[in-house]
N, C-alpha and C positions, 0 to 999 in steps of 0.2 A: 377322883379322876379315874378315867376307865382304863384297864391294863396298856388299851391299844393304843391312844389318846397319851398317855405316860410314856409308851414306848418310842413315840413320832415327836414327843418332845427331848427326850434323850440323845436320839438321834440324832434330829438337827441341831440341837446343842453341840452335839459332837463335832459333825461336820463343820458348821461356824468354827467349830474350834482348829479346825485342821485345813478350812480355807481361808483364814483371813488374811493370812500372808500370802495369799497365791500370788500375788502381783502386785502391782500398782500402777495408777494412770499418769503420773507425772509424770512430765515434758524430757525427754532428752534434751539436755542442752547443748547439745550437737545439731538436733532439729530443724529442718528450713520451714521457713511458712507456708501455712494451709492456703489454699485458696477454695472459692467454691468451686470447683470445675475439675478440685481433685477427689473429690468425692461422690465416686458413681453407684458403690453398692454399700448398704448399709445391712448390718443383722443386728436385730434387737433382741435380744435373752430375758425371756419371763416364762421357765420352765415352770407355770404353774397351769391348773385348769378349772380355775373357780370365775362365775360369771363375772365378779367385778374386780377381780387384778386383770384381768383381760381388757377392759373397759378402762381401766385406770393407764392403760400405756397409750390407750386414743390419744392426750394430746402431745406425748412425744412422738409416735407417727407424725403431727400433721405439723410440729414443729422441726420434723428434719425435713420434710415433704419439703417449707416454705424456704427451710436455710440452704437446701440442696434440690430445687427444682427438679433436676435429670438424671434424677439421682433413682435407684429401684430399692426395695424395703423385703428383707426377708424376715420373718418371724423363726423366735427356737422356743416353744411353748408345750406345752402340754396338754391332754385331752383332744377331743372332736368339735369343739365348740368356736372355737378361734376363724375359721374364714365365715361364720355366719355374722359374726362381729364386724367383721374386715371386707366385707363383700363388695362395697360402694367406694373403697377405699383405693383408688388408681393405682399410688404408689407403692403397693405391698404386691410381691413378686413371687415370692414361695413362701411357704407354711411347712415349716418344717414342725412335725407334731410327735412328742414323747409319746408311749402308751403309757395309761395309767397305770396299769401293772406290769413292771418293765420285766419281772420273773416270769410272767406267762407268755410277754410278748419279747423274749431274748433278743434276735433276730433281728427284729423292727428295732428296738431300742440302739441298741451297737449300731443298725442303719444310719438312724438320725444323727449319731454324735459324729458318725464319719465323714453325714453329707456336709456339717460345718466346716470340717477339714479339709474337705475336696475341693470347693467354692472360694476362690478369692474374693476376698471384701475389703476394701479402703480402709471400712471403721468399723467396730463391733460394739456395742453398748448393751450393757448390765443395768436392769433396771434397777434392781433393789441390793443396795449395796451388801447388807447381808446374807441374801441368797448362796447357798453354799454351793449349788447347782449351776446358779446365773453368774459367780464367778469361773467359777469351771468349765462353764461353755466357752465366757468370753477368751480364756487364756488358752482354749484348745481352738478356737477357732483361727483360720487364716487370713491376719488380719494385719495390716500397717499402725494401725490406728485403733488403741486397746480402751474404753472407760468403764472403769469397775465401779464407778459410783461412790465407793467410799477408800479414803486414807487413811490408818491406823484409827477405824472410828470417828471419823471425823465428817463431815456432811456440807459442802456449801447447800447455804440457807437464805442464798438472795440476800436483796438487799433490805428484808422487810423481817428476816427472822423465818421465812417459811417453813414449813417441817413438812407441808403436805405431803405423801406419798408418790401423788402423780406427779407435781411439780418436780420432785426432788429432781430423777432424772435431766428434766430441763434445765436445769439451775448446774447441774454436771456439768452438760455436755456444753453451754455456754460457756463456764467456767474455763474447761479443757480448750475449746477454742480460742478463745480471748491469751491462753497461753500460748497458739502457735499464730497468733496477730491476725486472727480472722476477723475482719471488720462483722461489725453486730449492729443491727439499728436496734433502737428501741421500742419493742412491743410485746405486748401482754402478753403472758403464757396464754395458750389455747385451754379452753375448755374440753369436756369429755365431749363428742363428739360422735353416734352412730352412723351419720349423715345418710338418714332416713329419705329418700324420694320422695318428687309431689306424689306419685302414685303408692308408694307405700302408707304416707300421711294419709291417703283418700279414703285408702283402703280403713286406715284405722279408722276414720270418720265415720263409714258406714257401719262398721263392727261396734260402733259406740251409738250408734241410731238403734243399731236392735237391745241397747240394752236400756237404756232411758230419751226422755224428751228432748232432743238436743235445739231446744228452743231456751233451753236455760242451760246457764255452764252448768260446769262439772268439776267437782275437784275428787281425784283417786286417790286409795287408799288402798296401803300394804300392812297390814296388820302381825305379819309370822316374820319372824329372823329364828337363824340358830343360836344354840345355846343360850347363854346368860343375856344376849343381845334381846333373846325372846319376850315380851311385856306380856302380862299374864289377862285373860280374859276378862278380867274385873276391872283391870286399869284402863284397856282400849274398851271397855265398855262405858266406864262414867267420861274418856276425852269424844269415844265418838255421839253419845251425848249432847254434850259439849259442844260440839263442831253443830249438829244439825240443829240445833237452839240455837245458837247467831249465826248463820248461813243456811236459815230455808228457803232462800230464794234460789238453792244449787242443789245439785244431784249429788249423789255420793256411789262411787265405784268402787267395789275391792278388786283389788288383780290378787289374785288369788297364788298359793305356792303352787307347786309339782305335788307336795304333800295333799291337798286339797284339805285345807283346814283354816279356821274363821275365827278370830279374836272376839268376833262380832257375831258368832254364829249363825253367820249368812242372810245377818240382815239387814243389806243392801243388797243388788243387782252385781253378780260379780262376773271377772273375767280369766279366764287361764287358755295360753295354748302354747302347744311346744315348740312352737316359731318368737325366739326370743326379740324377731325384727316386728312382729304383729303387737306382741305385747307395748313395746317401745309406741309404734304408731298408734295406737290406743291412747294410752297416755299422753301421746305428745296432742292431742284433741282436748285434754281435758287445762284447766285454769292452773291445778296447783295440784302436784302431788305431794300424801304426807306419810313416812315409813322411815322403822329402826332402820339404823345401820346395816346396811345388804346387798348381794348383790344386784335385787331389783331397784334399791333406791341410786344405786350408778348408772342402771341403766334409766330411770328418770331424768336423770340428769344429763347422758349422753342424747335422749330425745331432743333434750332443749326445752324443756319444762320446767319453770320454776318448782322448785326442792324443796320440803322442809325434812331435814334428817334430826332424827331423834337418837339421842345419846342418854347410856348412861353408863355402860361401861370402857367401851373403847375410846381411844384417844380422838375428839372431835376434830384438833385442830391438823392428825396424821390423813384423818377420812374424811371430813366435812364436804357437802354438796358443795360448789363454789359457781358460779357463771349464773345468768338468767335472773337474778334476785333471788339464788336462793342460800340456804340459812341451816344450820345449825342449831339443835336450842340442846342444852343438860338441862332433861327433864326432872336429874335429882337436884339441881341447883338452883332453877326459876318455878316460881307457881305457875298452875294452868295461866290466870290471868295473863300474864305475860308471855305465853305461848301464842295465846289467843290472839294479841296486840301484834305479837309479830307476822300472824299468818294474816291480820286483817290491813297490818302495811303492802303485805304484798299481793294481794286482791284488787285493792286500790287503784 
């Protein structure tokens, strides 16, 4: 492990260890009941700035959006990346944004954590209950209404056992409500969600004309993740094989990294551009997209493009593509064959 990489796990080891007590979300039993009409500002905490924990809080946005109609959404995030995300998204009001190097940028940094304190909000939610950051937002924030997400370690899990990452939050913040007698109907968590425009889809359309026949589908492919996530050029060389031997009736697209680099050494027709809403609408053109664990495979899936995500070291059932038909496989656990089966149920 690399010094710096060692030292960013100490750390936050640390931190976890000196906020897990910062608070807690349980109900004052003093408390009168919630209604919807008491909740007009909402802040959501995901002090991070990786493409797909940004993408991962899409369907807690659009699940407070629908429990609190008139309600406004402020974000406390991290990085420049967050209102490219969030552009189409009505209900998000301010972006409040960490810098990433909060020692260069002093100033700005101390900014942000004040403007939580200045701004009155109803309710404040922590997305990841271990977040050492995201609880320390929530408890410094000005707020009636506090959800850290997690109690001494402890996670509601739905009623199905969920562990998903994105769901967790929703599964909270219901929870938390149902404590102050907020009536809840019954429906689906939301899926990831970019809510892409017909004219952005269009655009993708034509951007996917200049790169193959669009007289026959298309199914995309992301071949690079980081780290150990990464499948080594030999392996995505015998599946993408594989793929174009029972599906030559289809094209084959790589969306390519920021790295500019090819599992498949660039051969297929590929795509990259630094408009993460082009890339999406590209995608959302094509049949099926297939890629590790990453942030472009959330954003496949916030397209609304049937997913196949490939696992082999991260927790499937914490990140799994979910909504659209799409799927999951541990590639150390099932043969190709059964890859194969599963991507030609969902073509079908």
């Amino acid at each position: 492990m690399k010094v710096s990489k060692r030292i960013n796990v100490i750390r936050g080891n640390l931190m976890r260890s000196l906020t897990k007590n910062v608070a807690s979300s349980k109900k004052n039993k003093h408390a009168q009941p919630l209604y919807q009409d008491d909740i007009k500002r909402v802040l959501i905490c995901r002090p991070n700035h990786r493409l797909g924990n940004l993408l991962l809080i899409t369907p807690l946005v659009q699940e407070v959006s629908t429990l609190f109609p008139n309600c406004k959404i402020d974000l406390f995030v991290k990085g420049g990346i967050t209102p490219t995300v969030f552009q189409n998204e009505r209900a998000v009001d301010k972006i409040i944004q960490l810098p990433r190097k909060p020692f260069k940028n002093l100033l700005r940094y101390i900014y942000c954590w004040f403007a939580i304190k200045k701004r009155r909000y109803d309710m404040t939610i922590n997305v990841v209950g271990d977040s050492s950051s995201g609880r320390l937002s929530t408890r410094f924030s000005n707020a009636k209404h506090k959800i850290y997400g997690a109690d001494d370690n402890e996670q509601s899990l739905g009623e199905k056992g969920d562990e998903h990452i994105a769901k967790q939050p929703i599964y909270n913040l219901r929870d938390y409500l149902r404590d102050f007698g907020f009536e809840l109907k019954d429906q689906p968590i939301p899926s990831l969600n970019l809510k892409l425009s017909d004219r952005e889809i269009s655009k993708g359309a034509e951007l996917l004309s200049e790169l193959v026949d669009t007289n026959k589908k298309t199914i995309s492919i992301f071949t690079f993740a980081t780290g150990d996530k990464c499948y080594s050029v030999e392996w995505w060389t015998t599946f993408y094989n594989r793929l174009k031997q029972d599906y030559p009736n289809y094209n084959f697209v790589e969306i390519l990294p920021v790295e500019n680099v090819s599992q498949i050494n660039f051969d297929a027709p590929s795509f990259y551009s630094h408009d993460i809403r082009d890339m999406a609408a590209v995608i959302a053109n094509t049949s099926l997209f297939i890629g590790a664990d990453s942030g472009i495979m959330h954003l496949a899936v916030a397209s609304q493009t049937p997913t196949v995500g490939l696992f082999s070291i991260t927790d499937s059932k914490k990140y799994e593509p979910y909504g659209n038909k799409s799927i999951a496989i541990n590639t150390k656990k099932a043969p190709i064959d059964e890859w194969m089966q599963a991507i030609g149920k969902i073509l079908k």
